[in-house]
Biopython code that builds the backbone (N, CA, C, O; Angstrom):
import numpy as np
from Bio.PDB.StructureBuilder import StructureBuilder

atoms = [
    (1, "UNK", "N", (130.089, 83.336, 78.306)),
    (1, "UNK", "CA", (130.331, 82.035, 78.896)),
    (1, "UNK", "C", (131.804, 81.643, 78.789)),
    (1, "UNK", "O", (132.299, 81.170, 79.812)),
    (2, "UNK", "N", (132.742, 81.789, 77.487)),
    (2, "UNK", "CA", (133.739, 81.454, 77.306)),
    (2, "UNK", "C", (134.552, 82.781, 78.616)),
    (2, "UNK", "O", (135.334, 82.153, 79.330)),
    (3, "UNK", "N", (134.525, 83.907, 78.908)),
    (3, "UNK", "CA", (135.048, 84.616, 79.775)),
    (3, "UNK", "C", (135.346, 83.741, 81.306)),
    (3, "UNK", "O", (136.435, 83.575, 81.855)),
    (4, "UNK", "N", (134.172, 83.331, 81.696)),
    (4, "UNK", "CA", (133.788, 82.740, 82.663)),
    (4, "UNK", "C", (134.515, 81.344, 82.796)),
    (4, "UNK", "O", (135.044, 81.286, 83.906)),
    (5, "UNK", "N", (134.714, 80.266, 82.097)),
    (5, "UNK", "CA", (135.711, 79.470, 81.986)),
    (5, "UNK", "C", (136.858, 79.627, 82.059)),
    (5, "UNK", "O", (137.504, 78.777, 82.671)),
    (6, "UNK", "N", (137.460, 80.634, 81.537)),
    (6, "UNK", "CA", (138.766, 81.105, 81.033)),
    (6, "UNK", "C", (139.110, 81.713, 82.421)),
    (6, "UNK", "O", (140.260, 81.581, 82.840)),
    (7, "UNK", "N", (137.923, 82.549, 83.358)),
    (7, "UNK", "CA", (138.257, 83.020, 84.777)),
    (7, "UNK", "C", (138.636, 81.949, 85.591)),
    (7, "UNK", "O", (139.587, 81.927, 86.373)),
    (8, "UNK", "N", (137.570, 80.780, 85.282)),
    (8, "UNK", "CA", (137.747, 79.367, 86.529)),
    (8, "UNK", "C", (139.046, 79.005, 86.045)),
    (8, "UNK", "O", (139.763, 78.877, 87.037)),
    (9, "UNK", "N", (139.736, 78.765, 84.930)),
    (9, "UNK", "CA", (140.982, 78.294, 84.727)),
    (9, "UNK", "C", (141.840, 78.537, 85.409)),
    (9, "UNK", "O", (142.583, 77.689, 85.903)),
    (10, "UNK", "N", (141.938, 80.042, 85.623)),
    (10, "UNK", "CA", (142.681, 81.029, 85.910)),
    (10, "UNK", "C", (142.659, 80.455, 87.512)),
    (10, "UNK", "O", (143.630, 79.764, 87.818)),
    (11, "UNK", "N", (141.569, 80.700, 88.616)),
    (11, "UNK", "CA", (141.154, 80.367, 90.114)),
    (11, "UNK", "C", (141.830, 78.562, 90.064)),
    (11, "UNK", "O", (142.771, 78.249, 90.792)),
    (12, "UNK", "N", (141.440, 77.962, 89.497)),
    (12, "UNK", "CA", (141.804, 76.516, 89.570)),
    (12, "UNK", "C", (143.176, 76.853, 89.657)),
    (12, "UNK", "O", (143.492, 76.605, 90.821)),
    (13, "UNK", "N", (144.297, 77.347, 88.955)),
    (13, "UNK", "CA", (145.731, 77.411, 88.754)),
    (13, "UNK", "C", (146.019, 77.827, 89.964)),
    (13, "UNK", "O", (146.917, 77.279, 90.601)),
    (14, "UNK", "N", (145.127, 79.109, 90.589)),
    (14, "UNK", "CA", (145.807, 79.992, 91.986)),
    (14, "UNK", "C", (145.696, 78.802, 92.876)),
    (14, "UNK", "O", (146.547, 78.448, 93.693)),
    (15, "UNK", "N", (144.470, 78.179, 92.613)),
    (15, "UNK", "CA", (144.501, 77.564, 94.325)),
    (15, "UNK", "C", (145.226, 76.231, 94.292)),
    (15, "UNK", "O", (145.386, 75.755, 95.416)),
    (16, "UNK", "N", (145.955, 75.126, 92.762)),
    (16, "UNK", "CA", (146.965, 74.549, 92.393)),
    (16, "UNK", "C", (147.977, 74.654, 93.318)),
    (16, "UNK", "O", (148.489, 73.904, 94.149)),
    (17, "UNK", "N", (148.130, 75.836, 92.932)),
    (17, "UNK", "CA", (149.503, 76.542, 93.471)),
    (17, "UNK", "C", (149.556, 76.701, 95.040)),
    (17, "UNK", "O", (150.297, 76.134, 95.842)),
    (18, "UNK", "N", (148.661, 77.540, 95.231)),
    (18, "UNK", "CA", (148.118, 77.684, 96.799)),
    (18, "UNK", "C", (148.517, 76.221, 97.656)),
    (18, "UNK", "O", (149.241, 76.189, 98.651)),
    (19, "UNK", "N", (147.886, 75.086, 97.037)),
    (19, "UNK", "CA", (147.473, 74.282, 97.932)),
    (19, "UNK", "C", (149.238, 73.228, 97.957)),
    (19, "UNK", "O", (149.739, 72.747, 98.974)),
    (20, "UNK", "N", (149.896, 73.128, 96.340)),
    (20, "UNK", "CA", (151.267, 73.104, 96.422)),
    (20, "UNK", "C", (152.447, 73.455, 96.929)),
    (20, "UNK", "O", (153.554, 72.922, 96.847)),
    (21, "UNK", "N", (151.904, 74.859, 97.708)),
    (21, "UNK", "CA", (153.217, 75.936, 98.328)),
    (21, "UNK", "C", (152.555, 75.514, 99.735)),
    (21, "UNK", "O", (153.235, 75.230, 100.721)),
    (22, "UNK", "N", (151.604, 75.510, 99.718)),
    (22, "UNK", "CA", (151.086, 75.076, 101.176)),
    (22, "UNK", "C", (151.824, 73.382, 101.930)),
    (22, "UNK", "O", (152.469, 73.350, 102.979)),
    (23, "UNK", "N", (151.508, 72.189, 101.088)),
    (23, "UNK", "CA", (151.793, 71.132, 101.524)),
    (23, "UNK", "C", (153.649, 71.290, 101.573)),
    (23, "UNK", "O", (154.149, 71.264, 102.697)),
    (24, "UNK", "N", (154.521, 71.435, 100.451)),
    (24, "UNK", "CA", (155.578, 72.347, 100.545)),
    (24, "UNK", "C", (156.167, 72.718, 101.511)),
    (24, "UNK", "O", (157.295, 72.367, 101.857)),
    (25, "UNK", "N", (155.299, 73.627, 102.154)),
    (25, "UNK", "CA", (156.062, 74.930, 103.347)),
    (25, "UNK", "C", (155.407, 73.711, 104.624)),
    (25, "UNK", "O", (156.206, 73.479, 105.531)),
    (26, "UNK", "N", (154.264, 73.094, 104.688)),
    (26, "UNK", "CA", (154.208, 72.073, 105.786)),
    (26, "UNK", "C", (155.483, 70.863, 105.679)),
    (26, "UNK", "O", (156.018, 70.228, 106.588)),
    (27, "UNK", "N", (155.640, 70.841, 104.700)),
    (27, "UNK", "CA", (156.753, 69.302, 104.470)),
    (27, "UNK", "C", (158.162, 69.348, 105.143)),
    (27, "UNK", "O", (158.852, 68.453, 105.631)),
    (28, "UNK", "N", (158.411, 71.069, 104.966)),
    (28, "UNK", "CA", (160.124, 71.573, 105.044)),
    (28, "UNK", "C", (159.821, 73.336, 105.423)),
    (28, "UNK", "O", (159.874, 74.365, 104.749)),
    (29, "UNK", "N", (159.526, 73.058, 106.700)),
    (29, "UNK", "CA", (159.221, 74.128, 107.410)),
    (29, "UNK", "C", (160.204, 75.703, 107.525)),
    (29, "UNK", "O", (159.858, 76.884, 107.553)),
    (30, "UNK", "N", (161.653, 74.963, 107.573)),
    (30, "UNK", "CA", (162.714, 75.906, 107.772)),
    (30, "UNK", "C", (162.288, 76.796, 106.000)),
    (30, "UNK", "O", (162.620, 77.981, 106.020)),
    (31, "UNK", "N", (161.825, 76.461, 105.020)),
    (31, "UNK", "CA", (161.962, 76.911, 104.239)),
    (31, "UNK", "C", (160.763, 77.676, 103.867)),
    (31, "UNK", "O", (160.717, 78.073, 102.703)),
    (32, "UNK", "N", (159.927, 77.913, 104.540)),
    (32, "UNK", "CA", (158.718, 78.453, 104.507)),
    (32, "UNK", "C", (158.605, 79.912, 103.608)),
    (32, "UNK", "O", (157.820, 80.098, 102.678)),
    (33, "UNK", "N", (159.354, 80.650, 104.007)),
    (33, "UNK", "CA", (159.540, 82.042, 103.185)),
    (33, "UNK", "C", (159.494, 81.882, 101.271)),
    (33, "UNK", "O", (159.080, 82.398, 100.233)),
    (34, "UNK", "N", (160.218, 80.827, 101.816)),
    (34, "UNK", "CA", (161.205, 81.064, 100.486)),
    (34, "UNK", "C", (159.932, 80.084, 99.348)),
    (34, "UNK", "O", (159.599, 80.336, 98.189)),
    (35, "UNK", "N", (159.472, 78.932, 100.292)),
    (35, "UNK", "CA", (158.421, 78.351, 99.159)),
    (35, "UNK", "C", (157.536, 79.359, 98.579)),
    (35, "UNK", "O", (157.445, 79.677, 97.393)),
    (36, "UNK", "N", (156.843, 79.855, 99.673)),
    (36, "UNK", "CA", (155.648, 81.014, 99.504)),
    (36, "UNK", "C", (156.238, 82.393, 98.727)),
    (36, "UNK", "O", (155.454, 83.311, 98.489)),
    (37, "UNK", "N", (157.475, 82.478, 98.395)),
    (37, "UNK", "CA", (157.609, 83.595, 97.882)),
    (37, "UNK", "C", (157.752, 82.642, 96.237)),
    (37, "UNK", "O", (157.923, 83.191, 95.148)),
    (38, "UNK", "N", (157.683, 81.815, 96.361)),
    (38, "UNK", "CA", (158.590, 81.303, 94.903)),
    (38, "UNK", "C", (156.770, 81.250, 94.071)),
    (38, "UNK", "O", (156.502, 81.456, 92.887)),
    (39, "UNK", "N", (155.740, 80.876, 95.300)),
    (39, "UNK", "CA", (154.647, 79.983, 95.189)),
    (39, "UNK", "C", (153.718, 81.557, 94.479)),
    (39, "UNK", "O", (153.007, 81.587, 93.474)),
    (40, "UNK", "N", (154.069, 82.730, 95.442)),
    (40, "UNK", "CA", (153.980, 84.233, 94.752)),
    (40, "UNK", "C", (153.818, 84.474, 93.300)),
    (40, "UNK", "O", (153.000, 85.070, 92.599)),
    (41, "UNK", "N", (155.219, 83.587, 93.051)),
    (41, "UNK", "CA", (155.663, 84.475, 91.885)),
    (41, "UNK", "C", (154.676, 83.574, 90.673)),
    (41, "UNK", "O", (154.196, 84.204, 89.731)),
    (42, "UNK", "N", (154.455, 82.154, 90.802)),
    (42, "UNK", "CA", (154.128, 81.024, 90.407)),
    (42, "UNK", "C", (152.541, 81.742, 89.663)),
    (42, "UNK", "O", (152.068, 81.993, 88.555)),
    (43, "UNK", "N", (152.233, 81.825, 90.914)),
    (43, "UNK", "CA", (150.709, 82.499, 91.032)),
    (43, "UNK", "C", (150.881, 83.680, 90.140)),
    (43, "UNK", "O", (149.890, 83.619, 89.412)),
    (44, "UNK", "N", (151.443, 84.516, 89.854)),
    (44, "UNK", "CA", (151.050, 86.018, 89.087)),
    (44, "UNK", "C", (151.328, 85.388, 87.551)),
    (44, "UNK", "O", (150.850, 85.670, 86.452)),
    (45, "UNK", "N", (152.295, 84.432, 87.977)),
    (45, "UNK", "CA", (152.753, 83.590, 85.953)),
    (45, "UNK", "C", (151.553, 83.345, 85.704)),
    (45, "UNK", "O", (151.158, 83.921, 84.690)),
    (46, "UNK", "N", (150.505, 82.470, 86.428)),
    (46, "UNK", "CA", (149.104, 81.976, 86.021)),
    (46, "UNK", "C", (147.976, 83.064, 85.750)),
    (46, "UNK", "O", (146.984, 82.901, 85.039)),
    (47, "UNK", "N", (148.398, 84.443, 86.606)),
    (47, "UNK", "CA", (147.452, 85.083, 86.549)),
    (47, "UNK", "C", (147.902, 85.869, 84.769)),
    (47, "UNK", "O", (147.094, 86.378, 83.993)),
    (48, "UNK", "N", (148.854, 85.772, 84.641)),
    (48, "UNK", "CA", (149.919, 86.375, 83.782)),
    (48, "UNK", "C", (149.176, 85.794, 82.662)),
    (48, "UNK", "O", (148.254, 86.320, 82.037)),
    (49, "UNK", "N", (149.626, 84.803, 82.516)),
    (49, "UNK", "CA", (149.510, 83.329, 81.434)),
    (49, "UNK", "C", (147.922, 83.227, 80.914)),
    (49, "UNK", "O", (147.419, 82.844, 79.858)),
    (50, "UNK", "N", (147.407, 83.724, 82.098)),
    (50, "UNK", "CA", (145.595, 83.542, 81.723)),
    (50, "UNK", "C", (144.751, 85.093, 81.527)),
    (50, "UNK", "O", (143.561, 85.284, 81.776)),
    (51, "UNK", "N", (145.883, 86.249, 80.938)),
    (51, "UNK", "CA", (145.454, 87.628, 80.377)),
    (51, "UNK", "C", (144.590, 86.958, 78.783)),
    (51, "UNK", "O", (143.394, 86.741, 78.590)),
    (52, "UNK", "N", (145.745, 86.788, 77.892)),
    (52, "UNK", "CA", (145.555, 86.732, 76.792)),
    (52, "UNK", "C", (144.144, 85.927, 76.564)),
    (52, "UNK", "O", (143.188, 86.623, 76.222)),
    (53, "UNK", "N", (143.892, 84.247, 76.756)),
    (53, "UNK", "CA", (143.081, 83.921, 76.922)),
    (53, "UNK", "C", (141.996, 84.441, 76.877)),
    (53, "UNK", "O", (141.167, 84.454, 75.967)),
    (54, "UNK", "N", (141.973, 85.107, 78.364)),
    (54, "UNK", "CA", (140.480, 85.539, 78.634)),
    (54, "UNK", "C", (140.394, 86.864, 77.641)),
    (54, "UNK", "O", (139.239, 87.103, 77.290)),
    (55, "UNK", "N", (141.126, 87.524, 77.263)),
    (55, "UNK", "CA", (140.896, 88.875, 76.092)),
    (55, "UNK", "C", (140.262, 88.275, 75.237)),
    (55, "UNK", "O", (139.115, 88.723, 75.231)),
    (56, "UNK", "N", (140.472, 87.024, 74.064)),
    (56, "UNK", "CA", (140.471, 86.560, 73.674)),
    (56, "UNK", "C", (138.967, 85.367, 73.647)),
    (56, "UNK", "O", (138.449, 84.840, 72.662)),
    (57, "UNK", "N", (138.650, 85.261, 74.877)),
    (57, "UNK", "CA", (136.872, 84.820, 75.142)),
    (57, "UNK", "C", (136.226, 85.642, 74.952)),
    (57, "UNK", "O", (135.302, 85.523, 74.147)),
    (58, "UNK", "N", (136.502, 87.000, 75.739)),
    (58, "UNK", "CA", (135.736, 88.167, 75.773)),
    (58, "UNK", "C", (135.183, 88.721, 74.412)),
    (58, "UNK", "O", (133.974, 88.854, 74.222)),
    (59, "UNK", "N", (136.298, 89.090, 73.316)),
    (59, "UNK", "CA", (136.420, 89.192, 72.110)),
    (59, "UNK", "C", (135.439, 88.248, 71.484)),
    (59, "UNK", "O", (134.556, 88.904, 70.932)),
    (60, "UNK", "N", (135.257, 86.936, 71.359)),
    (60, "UNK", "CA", (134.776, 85.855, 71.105)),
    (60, "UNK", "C", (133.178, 85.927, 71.466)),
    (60, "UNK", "O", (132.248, 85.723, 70.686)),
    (61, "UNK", "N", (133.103, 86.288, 72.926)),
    (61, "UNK", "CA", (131.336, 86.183, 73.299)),
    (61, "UNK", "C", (130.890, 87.942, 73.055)),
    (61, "UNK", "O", (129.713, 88.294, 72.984)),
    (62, "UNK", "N", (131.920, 88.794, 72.961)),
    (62, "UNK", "CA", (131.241, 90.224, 72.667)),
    (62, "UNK", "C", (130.827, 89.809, 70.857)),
    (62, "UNK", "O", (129.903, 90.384, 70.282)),
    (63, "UNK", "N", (131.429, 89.065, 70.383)),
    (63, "UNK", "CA", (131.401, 88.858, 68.727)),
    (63, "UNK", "C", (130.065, 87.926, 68.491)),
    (63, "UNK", "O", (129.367, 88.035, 67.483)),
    (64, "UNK", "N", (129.761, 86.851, 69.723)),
    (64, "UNK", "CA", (128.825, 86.582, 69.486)),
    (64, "UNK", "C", (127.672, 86.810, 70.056)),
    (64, "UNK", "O", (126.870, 85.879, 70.129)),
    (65, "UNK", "N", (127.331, 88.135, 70.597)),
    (65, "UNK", "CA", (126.681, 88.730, 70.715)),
    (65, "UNK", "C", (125.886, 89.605, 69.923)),
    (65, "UNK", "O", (124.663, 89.740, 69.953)),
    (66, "UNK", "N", (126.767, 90.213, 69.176)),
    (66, "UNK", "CA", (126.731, 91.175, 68.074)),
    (66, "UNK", "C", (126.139, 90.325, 66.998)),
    (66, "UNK", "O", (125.513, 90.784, 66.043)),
    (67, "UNK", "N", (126.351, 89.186, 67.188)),
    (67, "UNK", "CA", (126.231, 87.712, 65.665)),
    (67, "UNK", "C", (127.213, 88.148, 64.985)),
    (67, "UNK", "O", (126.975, 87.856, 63.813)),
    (68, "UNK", "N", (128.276, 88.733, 65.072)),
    (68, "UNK", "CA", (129.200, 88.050, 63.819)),
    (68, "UNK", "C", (129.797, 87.047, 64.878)),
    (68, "UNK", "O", (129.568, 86.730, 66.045)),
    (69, "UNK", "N", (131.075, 86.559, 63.425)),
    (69, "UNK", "CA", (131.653, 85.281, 64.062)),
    (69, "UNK", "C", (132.728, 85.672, 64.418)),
    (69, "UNK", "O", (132.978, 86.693, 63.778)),
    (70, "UNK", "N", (133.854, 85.329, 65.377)),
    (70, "UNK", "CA", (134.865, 85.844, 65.826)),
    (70, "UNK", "C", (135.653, 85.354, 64.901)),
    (70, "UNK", "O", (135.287, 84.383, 64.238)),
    (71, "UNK", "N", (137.159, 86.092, 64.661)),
    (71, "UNK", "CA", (137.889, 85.607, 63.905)),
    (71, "UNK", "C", (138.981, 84.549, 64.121)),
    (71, "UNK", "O", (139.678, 84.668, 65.128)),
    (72, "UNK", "N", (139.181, 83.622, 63.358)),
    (72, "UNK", "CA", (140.054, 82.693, 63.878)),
    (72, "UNK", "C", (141.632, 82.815, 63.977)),
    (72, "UNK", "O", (142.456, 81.927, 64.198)),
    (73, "UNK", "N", (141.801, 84.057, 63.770)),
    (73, "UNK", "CA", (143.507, 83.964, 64.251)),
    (73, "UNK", "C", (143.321, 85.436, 65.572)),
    (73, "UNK", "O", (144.221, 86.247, 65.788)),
    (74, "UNK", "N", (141.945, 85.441, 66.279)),
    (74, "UNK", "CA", (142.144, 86.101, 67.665)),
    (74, "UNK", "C", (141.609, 87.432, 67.520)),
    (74, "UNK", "O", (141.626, 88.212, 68.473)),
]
sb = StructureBuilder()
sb.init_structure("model")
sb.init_model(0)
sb.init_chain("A")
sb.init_seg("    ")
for serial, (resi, resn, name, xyz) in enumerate(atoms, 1):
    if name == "N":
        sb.init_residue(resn, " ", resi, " ")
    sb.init_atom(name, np.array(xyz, "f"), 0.0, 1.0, " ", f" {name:<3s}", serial, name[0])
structure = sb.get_structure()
């Protein structure tokens, strides 16, 4: 369950972004490339940013699966 949250986090941030580079590149058209490439890079930081995390759920619901308890420094 904690995997699964930690994924929606992750989708909520892309489409953040998505929908930010979008209104953006509609607002100031001449600059269109350049939002969507910046909006690119934005997007892989989140996808980036939300590795550890989700290792870190996974770890957590494989642990409580097994019944032990996960450990608290990860």
């Amino acid at each position: 369950m904690r995997v699964l949250i930690e994924v929606v986090h992750i989708v909520i941030g892309l489409i953040a972004a998505a929908l930010i580079a979008a209104a953006a590149a509609w607002s100031y058209p001449r600059a269109t490339d350049d939002i969507w490439l910046v909006a690119y890079a934005c997007m892989i930081a989140v996808i980036a940013m939300g590795v550890q995390p989700v290792r870190k759920a996974f770890a957590a619901d494989k642990a409580g699966l097994a019944g032990t308890e996960p450990r608290a420094d990860g």
